[in-house]
Each structure stands twice: as C-alpha cells, then as structure tokens.
N, C-alpha and C positions, 0 to 999 in steps of 0.2 A: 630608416630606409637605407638599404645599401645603395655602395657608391658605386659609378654608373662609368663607360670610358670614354663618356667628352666632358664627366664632373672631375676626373682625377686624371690630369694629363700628366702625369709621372715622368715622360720620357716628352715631352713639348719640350724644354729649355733647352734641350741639346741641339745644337746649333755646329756641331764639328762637320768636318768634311765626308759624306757619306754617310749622315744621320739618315735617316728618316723623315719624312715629311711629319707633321702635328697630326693631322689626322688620321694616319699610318700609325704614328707609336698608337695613338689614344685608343686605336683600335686593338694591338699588341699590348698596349696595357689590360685592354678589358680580358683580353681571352686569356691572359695569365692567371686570373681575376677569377675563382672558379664561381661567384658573384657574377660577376662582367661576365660570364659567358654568356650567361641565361639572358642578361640583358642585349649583347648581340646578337642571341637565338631572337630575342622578343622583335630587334629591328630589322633582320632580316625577314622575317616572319612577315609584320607589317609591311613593311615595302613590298614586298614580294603578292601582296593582297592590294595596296594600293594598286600595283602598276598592272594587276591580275582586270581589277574594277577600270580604272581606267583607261585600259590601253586603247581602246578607240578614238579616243583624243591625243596621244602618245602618236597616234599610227596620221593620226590628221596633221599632227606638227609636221613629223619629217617629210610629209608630201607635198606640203603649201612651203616648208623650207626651200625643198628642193626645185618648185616649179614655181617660185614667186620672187623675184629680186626682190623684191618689199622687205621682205623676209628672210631673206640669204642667210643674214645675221643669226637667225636662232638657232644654227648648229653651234655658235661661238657662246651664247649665250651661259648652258649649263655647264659649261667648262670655265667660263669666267665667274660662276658662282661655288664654285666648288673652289674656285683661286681665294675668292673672301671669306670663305670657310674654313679655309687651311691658316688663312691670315689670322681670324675669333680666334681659332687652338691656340696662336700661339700665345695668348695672353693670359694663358694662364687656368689655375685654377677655379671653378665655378661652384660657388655655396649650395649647395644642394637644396632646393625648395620644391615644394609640392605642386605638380602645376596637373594634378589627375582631372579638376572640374576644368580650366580651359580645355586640356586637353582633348578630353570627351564631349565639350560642347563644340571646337572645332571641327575634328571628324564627323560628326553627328549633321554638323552643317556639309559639309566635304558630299558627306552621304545622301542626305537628299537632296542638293543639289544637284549630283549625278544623276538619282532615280529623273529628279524633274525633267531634265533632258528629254528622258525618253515620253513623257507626255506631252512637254511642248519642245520641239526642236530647235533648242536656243543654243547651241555648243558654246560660247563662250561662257555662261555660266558653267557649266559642266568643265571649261577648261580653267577657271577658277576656282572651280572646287578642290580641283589637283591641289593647287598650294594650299587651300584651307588644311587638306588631308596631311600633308607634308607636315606644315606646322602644327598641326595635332600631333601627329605622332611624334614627336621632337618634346612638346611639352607634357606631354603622355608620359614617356618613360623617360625623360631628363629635368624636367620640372621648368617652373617659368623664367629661371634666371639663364637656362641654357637655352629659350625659345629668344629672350631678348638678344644674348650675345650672336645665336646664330640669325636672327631674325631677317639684318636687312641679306644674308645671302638667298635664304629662302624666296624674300619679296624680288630680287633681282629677277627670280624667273620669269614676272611678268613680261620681262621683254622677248620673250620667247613664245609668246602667244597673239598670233593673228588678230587682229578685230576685225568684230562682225563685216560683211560687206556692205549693210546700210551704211553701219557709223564711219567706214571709210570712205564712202562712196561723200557723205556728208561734210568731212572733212578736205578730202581733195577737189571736189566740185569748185568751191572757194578759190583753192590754192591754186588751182590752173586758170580761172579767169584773173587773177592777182596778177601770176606770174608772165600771163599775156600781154596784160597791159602796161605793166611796167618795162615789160622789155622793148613794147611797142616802144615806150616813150624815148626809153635811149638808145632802140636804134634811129628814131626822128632826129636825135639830140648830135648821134654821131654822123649826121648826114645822108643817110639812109633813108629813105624812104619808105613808111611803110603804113599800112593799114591793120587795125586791130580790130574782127568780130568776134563776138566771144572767144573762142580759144584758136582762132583761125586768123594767123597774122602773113597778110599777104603783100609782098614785095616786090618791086618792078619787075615787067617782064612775065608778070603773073605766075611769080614764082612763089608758091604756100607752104607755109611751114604750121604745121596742127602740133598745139602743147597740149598731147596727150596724156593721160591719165598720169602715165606712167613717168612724166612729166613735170607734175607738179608739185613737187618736192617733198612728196610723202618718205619715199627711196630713203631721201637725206635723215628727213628728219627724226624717223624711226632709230636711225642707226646712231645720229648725233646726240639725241636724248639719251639712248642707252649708252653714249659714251660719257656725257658729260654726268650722267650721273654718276657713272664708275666712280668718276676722274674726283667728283665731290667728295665721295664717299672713302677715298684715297690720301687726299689731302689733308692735313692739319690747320684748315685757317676757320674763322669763325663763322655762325648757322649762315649769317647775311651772305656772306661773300659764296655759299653752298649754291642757297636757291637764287640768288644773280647767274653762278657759273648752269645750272641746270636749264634755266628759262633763257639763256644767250642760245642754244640750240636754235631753240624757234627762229631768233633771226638770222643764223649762220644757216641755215638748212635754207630757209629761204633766198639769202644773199647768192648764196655757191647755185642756186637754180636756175636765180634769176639771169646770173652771169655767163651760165648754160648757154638757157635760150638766145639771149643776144648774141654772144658768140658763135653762136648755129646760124645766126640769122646772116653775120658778118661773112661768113664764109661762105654760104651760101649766095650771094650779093655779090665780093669783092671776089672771090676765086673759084668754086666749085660748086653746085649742090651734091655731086658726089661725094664729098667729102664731109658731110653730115651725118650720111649714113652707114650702116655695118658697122665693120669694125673700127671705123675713125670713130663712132658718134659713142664706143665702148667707150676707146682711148680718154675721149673728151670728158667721161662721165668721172673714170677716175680719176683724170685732171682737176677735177670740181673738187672732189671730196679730200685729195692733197690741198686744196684750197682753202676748204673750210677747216682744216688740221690748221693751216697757218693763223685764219682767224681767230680759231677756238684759242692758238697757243700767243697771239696778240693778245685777246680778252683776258687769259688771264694775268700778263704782265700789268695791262693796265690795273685790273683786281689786287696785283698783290701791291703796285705804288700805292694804290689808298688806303689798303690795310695795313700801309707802312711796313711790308716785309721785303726786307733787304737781299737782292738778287746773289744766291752765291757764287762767292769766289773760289777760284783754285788755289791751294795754297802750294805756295812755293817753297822748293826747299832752302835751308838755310845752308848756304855755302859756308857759313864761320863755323856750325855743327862738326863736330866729331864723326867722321862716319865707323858704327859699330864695328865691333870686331866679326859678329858672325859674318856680314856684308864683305869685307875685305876679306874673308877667305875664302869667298865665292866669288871674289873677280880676277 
C-alpha cells in the first residue's frame, strides 16, 4: 500500500522558527508524493461529499451556535480539534495498517444514519453520523493506526453538537430546582430571608427572582466538560487523576451557579434589583465562569499533591556561572 501524508510526516520534526505547522508539511509532503497526491485528491473528494450529505446539520450547528448561549462554545470547538490534530502530527511517524473494513463499516453507519433522519426526524443521530463519517474516512484511506492516533481529535467534535431538546429539557428540569433550593438555603443561612417554590425563590418585600432555564447551570457545564476534558487529555498524569479532573466539572458548573443565584439574590435584597439585570446580570455570568477557572485550577492542585507531582519551580540563574561569550557581546 502506498504511503499516505499523515503516514509519512517527513517534515513533522521541524520545529525551527517559521516551519510549518505538522499538519501543513504532512500535507506538502503528500502533494510532493506523486502517490500522496491521489491520496489528497481521494480526501478532498471525500470530504467534499461528506459536507455535500451533510450540510443540513453543518447549517443547524452554526445557527443554535449563534442563537443559543448553551452553545456559544461550538464555534471554538472545531478549531480546538484541529489544535490536537496538529499536536498527533507531531509524534511522529504511523505504521501503515489496513483499516478499509472499519473504514467502510463506519461510513456505511455515517450513511444510514443520515438517510434515517429523513424518515424519523431525529437530527442528533444524523448529527452523529457526521463523526462516524469523519472517522471513516480517516481510516478508509489511512488505516487503523492513523484513526487511533487522530481518534480522540475527531471525538472532541462531539462538543459541538447540541442535544436533543427533550434530553436537555430532562437534564436542566433537575438542575434548576437543585439550584433553587440550595441557594434558597444560603441566602436563609446568610440572613436573608427567603422562600423557595419550585424554581421561584421569593424575597422580602415580594421581591421574585425565577431560576430560569437558562439558569440552571447547563451554560456552565457544557462548556466546563468540554474544558476539562481538553485539559485531561493535555496533561501527562495517570487514567485516574483523567476522569476525577473530567467528572469535577459537574460539581464546579454546578458550584459557580449556585453562587450565581445567591449572589443575585444578595443584591437584589441588600442593594438593587436593577442590578441583576442586563448587562450587570452579563457581567456577573462571566464573573462565575472566572470562578469556576479558579476552582477547576484549585482541583487540580489538589489532584496533582496526591499523585505526588511536585509543583514547578523557576529556576534561577546561577550568578557563580560564566556568562557566555555570545551574551556579552550583545550587551
């Protein structure tokens, strides 16, 4: 079988000032490649039919992108998979292995799942077909050891895809009576007075504050999952300390909410209720999510004292050193 250019990264280890990105040569290596070309031709071709098939899911992302804070994130999403893409290049060369039957049974899936769609109108299946389709064609014309290396950037796309409105509807339902009640409790705790029905927590003066939807810490946690996963998959510490750093989400999405609302509730009470709303109640959102950055970046201090990984130091320089000759004729 010839070699293919994300199998022979010729130009990956260059690493000088003004190289090339890895996925940039591997492509410049293949079109040298009068081999590699046809394989180029073969993925542009493909891609060019996948996004042809599904671009009605393509056209449903960038519009719930654009009109769903939930989902704000999924412009970032295929740009930070294409970052750990660049990152697999650079490691190197890939053994060339056969991977034509995954291949063909992924697309094959890709494929009717698409059709299915159009019999029962289910889009998220059809917006998962997209990555089957993806990863088919990856191990179609690169084989299985190139579908594993690029694997998890592929899977990263699923942060880029909506869910259904039942299963959201079923997951935040929860999350905003959770969120109400707890904050009921600590504004009671911080003197406050306050009444909690369902998501309707009312405060002296019959003053109401509704933890809406949009409220209930979905916002967070969609966006702190798909960061903590990054961040996993980034890191060099062991599987354990991975899926601890991935499932701390859940409680920092929820923490950074809950702290939200109570502090909506405070200000509301002690100073304003105009100051809850508009563009304070922006302000305060991205106050929360610097929040849960500092939690997230406390979890994993804690994470790395038990895996015993020693916090680095800066090293300093050694004043008894020699300073080289090139440096003293440059000052």
């Amino acid at each position: 079988m010839s070699s293919s250019p994300l199998v022979t990264p010729s130009r990956v280890s260059a690493r000088t000032q003004g190289a090339p990105t890895p996925l940039v040569a591997l492509a410049r290596a293949g079109y040298d490649d009068p081999a590699g070309r046809v394989t180029l031709l073969g993925v542009l071709v493909a891609f060019g039919m996948l996004i042809a098939m599904f671009w009605p899911n393509i056209r449903h992302f960038v519009s719930i992108w654009s009109i769903d804070e939930n989902y704000s994130h999924g412009f970032l999403v295929p740009l930070i998979s294409l970052y750990f893409a660049n990152e697999a290049a650079r490691r190197g060369a890939i053994a060339m292995t056969s991977g034509t039957a995954i291949g063909v049974t992924l697309i094959a899936l890709a494929i009717l799942g698409r059709l299915a769609t159009v019999v029962v109108p289910v889009g998220f299946a059809g917006d998962l077909s997209l990555l089957l389709g993806i990863a088919g064609i990856v191990a179609l014309l690169f084989g299985r050891a190139a579908l594993c290396r690029y694997g998890f950037a592929i899977a990263f796309l699923v942060f880029m895809i909506p869910l259904p409105v039942a299963l959201y509807a079923k997951i935040a339902s929860p999350l905003q009576l959770a969120v109400s009640q707890v904050a009921t409790v600590l504004l009671n705790f911080s003197g406050i007075p306050a009444l909690c029905e369902g998501n309707m927590i009312t405060l002296p003066g019959d003053n109401k504050m509704f933890v809406a939807e949009a409220c209930s810490g979905m916002r967070q946690l969609t966006g702190f999952l798909a960061l903590t996963t990054a961040w996993a998959y980034l890191v060099r510490r062991p599987g354990w300390y991975r899926m601890v750093l991935i499932a701390s989400s859940i409680p920092i999405a929820m923490t950074a909410n809950i702290v939200r609302v109570t502090l909506t509730g405070v200000i509301s009470y002690r100073i304003d209720p105009k100051f809850t709303s508009g563009a304070f109640h922006t302000v305060e959102g991205l106050l929360m999510m610097a929040f849960g950055l500092v939690m997230l970046y406390g979890g994993c201090w804690v994470l790395d004292r038990i895996a015993g990984v020693a916090p680095r130091r800066k090293q300093r320089p050694n004043s008894e050193s020699p300073i080289p000759s090139s440096e003293v004729e440059t000052r």
